[in-house]
MARBA-3410 file (N, C-alpha, C, O; in Angstrom, 1 decimal):
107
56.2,87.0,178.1,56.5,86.0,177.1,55.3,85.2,176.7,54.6,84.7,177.6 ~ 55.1,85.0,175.4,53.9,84.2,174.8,54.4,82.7,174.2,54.9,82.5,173.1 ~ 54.3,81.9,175.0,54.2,80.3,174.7,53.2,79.6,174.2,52.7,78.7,174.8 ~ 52.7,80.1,172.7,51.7,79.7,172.5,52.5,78.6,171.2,53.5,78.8,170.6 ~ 51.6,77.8,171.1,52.3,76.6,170.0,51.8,76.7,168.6,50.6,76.8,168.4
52.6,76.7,167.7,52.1,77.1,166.6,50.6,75.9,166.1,50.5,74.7,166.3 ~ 49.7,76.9,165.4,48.9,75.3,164.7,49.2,74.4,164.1,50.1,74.7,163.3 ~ 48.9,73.1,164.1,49.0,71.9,164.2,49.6,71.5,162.7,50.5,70.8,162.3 ~ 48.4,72.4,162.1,48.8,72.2,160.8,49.6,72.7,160.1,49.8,72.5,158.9 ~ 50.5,73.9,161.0,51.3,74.0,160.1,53.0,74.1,160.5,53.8,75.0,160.6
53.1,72.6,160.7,53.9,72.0,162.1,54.8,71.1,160.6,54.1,70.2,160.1 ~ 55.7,71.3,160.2,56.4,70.3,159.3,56.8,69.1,160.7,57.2,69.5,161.8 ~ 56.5,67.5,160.2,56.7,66.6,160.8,58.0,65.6,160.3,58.8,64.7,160.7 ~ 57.7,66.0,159.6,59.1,65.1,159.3,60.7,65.0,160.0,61.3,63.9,160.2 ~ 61.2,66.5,160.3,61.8,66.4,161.3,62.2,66.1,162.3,63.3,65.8,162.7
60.7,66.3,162.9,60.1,66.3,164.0,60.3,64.5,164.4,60.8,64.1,165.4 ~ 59.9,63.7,163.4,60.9,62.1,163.6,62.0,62.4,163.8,62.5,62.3,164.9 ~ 62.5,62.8,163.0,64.3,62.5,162.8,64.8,62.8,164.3,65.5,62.1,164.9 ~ 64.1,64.0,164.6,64.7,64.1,166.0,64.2,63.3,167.1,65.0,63.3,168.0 ~ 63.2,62.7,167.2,62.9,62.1,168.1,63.3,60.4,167.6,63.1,59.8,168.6
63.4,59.9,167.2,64.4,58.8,166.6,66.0,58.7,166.7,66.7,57.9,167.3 ~ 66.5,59.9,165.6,68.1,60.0,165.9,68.5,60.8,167.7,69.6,60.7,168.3 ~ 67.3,61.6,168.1,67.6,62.1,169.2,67.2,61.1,170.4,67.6,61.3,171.6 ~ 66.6,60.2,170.1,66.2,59.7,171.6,67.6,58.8,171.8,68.4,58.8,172.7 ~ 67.6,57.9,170.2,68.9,57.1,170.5,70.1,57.7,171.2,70.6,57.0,172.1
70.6,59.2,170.8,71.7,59.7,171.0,71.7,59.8,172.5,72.7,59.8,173.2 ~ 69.9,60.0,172.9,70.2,61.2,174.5,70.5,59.3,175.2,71.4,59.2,176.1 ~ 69.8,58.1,174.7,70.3,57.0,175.8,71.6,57.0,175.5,72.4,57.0,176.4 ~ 72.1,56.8,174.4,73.4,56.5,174.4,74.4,57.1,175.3,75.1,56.5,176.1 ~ 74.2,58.4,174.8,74.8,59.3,175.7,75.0,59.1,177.3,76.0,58.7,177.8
73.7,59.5,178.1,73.5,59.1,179.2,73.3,57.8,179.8,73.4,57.8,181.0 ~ 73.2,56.7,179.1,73.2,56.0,179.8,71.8,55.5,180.0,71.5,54.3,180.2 ~ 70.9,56.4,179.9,69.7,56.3,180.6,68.6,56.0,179.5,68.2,56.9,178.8 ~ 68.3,54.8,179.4,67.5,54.9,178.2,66.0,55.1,178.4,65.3,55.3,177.4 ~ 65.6,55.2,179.4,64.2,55.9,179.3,64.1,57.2,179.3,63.0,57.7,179.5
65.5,58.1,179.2,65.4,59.3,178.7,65.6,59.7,177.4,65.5,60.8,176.9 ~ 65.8,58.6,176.8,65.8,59.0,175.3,64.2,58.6,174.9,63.3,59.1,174.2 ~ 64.3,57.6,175.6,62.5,57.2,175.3,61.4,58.6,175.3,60.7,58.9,174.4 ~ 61.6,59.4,176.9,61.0,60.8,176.8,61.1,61.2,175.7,60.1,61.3,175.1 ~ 62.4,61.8,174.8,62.3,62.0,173.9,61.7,61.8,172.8,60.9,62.5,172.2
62.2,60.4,172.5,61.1,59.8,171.4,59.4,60.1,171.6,58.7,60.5,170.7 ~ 59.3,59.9,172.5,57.8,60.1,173.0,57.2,61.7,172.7,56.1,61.8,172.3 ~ 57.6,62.3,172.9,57.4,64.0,173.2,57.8,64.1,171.4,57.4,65.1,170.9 ~ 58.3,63.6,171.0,58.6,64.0,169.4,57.2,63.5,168.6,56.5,64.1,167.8 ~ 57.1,61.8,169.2,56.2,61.1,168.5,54.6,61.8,168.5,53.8,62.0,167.6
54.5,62.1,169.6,53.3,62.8,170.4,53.3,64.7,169.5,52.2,65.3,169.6 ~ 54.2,65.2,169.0,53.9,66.6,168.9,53.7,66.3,167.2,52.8,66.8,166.5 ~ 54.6,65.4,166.6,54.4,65.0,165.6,52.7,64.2,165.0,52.1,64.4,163.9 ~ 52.3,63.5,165.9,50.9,63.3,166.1,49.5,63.9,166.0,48.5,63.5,165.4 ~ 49.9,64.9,166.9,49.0,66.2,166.5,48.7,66.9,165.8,47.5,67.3,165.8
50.0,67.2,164.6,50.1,67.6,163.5,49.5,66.6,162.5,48.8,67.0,161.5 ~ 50.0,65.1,162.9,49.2,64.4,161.5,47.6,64.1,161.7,46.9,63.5,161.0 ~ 47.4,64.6,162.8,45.7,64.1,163.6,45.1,65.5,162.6,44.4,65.3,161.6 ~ 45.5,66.5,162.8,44.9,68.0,162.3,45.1,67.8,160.6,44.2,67.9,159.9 ~ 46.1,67.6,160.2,46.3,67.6,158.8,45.6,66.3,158.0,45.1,66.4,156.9
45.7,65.3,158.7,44.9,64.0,157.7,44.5,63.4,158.6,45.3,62.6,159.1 ~ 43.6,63.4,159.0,42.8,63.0,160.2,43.3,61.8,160.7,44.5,61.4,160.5 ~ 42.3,61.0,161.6,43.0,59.6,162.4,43.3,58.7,162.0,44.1,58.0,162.5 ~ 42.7,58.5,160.4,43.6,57.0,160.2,45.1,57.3,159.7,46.0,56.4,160.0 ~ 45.5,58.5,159.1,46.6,58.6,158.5,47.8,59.0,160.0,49.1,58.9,160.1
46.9,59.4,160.9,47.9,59.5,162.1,48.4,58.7,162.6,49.6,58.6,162.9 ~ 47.1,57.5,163.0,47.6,56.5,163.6,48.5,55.1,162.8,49.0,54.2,163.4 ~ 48.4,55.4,161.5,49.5,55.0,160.4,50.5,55.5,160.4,51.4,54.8,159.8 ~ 50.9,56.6,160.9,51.8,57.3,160.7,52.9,56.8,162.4,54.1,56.6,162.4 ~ 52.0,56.9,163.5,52.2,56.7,164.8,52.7,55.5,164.8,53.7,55.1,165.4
51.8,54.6,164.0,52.0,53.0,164.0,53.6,52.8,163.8,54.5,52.3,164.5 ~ 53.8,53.5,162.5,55.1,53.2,161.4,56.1,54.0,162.3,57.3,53.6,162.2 ~ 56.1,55.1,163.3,56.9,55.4,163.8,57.4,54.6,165.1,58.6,54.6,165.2 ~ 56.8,54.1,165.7,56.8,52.8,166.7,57.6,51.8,166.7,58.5,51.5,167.5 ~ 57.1,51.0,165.0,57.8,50.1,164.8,58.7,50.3,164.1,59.4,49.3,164.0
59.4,51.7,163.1,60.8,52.0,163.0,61.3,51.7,164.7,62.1,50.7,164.9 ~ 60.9,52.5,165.5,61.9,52.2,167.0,62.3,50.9,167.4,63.4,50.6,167.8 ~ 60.9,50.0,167.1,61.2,48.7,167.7,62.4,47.7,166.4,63.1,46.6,166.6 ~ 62.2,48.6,165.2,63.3,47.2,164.4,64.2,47.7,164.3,65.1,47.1,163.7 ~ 64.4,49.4,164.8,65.8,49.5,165.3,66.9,48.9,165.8,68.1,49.2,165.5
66.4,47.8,166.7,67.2,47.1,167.6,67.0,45.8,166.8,68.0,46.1,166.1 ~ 66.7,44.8,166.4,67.3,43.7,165.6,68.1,44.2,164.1,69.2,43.8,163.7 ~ 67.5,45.1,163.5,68.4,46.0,162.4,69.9,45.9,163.0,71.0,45.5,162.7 ~ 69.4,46.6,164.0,71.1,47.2,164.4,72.2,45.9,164.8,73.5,46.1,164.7 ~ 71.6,44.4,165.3,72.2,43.6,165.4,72.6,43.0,163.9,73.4,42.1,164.1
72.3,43.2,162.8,73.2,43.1,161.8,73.7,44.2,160.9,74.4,43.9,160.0 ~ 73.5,45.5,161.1,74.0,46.3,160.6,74.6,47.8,161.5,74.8,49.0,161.2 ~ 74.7,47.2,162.3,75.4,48.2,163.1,74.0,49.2,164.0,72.8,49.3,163.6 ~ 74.7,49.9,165.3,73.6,50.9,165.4,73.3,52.1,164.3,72.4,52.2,163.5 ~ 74.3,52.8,164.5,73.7,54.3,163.4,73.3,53.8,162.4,72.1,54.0,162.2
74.0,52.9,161.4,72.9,52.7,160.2,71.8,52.1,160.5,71.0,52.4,159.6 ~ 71.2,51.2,161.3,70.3,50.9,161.5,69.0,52.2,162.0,67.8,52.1,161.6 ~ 69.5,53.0,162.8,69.0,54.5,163.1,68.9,55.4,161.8,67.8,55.8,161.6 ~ 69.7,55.7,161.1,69.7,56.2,160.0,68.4,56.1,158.9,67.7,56.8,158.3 ~ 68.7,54.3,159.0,67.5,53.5,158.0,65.9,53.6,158.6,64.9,53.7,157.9
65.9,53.4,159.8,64.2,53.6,160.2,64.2,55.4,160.2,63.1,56.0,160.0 ~ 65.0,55.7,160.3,64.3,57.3,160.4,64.5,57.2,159.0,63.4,56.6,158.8 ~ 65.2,57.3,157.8,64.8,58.0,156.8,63.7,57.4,155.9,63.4,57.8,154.8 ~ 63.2,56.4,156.4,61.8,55.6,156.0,60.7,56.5,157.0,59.9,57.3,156.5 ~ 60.6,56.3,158.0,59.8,57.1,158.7,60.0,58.4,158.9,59.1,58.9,159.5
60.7,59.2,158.5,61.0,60.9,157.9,60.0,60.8,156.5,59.2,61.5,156.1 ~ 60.5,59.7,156.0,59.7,60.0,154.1,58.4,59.6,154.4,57.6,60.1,153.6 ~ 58.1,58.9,155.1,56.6,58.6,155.3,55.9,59.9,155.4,55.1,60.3,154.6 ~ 56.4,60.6,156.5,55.6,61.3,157.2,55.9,62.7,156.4,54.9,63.5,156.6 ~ 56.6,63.0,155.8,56.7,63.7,154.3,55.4,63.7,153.6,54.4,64.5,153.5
55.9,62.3,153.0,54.6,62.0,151.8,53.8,61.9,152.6,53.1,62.9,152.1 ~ 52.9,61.4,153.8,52.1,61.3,154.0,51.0,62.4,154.8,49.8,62.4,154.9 ~ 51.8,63.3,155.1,51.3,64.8,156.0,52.2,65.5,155.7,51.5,66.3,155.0 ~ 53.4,65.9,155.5,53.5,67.6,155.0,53.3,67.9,153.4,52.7,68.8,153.0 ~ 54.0,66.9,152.5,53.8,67.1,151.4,52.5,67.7,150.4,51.8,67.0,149.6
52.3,69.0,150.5,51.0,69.7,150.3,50.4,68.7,149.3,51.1,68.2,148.4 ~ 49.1,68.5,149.4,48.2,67.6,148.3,47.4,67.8,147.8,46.8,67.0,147.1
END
């Protein structure tokens, strides 16, 4: 069996939020355990990373990394006035379209 990882660049990222945003929340919720959704988030943020480091070099990554960060962190006062999922919903589909427009969207 060959586990080799596809190149970087041709890694669509945008998903690659959604899941590690809608998925980290879900796996704490679920479990209980919120630093395992954090792994999550982290392992998504981080593979997603790579791809925007290879496709638009460091400043657009670490803009990209930045804006995914702080979707996580205004997750949690969001959600104290508009509920959790929409509050989840709303940072990932701003941070899904970023990372759209800003790395896969061919240019």
């Amino acid at each position: 069996m060959d586990l080799e990882m596809r190149d970087a660049r041709d890694v669509e990222t945008a998903p690659i939020v959604a899941l590690g945003l809608v998925g980290g929340y879900l796996v704490a919720r679920e479990t209980g355990i919120r630093p395992l959704g954090g792994v999550l988030l982290g392992a998504a943020g981080l593979f997603a990373g790579r791809s925007w480091l290879a496709k638009r070099g460091p400043a657009t990554a670490a803009g990209l990394g930045a804006g995914y960060l702080a979707a996580f962190g205004l997750s949690h006062p969001l959600a104290k006035k508009i509920g959790a999922w929409p509050s989840v919903a709303a940072v990932t589909g701003a941070s899904a379209l970023a990372a759209y427009l800003l790395a896969d969207k061919p240019h």
